[in-house]
N, C-alpha and C positions, 0 to 999 in steps of 0.2 A: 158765654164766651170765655170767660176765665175758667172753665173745666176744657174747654177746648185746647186749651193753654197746657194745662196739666197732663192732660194726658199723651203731646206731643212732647213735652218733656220727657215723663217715665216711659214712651215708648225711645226716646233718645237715650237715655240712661241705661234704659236695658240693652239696648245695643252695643253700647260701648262697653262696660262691665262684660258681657257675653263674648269680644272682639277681646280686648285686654288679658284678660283673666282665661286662659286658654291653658286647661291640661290633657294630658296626654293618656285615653284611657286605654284599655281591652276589653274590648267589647266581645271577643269572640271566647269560645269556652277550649279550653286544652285540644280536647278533641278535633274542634272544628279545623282551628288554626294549624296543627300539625297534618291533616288531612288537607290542608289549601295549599301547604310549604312542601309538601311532599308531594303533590300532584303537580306543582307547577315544576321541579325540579324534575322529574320523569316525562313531563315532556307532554302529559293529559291535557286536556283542555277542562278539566272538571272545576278546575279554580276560575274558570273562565265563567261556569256556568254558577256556580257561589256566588261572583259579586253581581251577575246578572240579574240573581234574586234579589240581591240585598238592594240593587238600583230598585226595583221593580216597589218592590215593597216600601223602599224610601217614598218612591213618589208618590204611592195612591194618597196616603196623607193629605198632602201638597193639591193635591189633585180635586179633593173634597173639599177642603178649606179654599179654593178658589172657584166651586161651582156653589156654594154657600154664597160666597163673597158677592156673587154674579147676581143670585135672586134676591137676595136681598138690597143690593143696587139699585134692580128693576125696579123691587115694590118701593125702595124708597122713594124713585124720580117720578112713577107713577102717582101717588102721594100726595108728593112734593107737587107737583104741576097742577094737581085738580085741586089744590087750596090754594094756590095764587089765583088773585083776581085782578084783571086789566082794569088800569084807574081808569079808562075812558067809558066802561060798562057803568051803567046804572041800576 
């Protein structure tokens, strides 16, 4: 119970720290970002299609880390349910 404890703590802690402590970076390379600024300003849609990637690819992440989450769910409750025993069974 007290590591249940702990790690809803340090999963609070790192949230906050990660929310607080916010910098500002560039992630994109010279190249990229002058090809994104200069396509939106002539009127392309090519910058449209850059952060279309950049979603795309954010999500599968996200994506896998929550079909993880699912099966492992499952086998826990499955588990979980076939080791409790009804006090009225003998």
């Amino acid at each position: 119970m007290k590591s249940k404890y702990l790690f809803v703590i340090a999963v609070c802690m790192t949230v906050l720290v990660s929310v607080f402590f916010v910098t500002e970076v560039s992630a994109q390379c010279a190249m990229c970002s002058l090809n994104a600024e200069n396509s939106a300003t002539n009127g392309n849609t090519q910058g449209k299609g850059l952060n279309d990637g950049i979603l795309f690819l954010l999500a599968i992440p996200y994506l896998i880390a929550v079909g993880i989450g699912i099966l492992w769910y499952k086998k826990y409750r499955k588990n979980h349910s076939a080791k409790q025993v009804s006090p009225f069974e003998k």
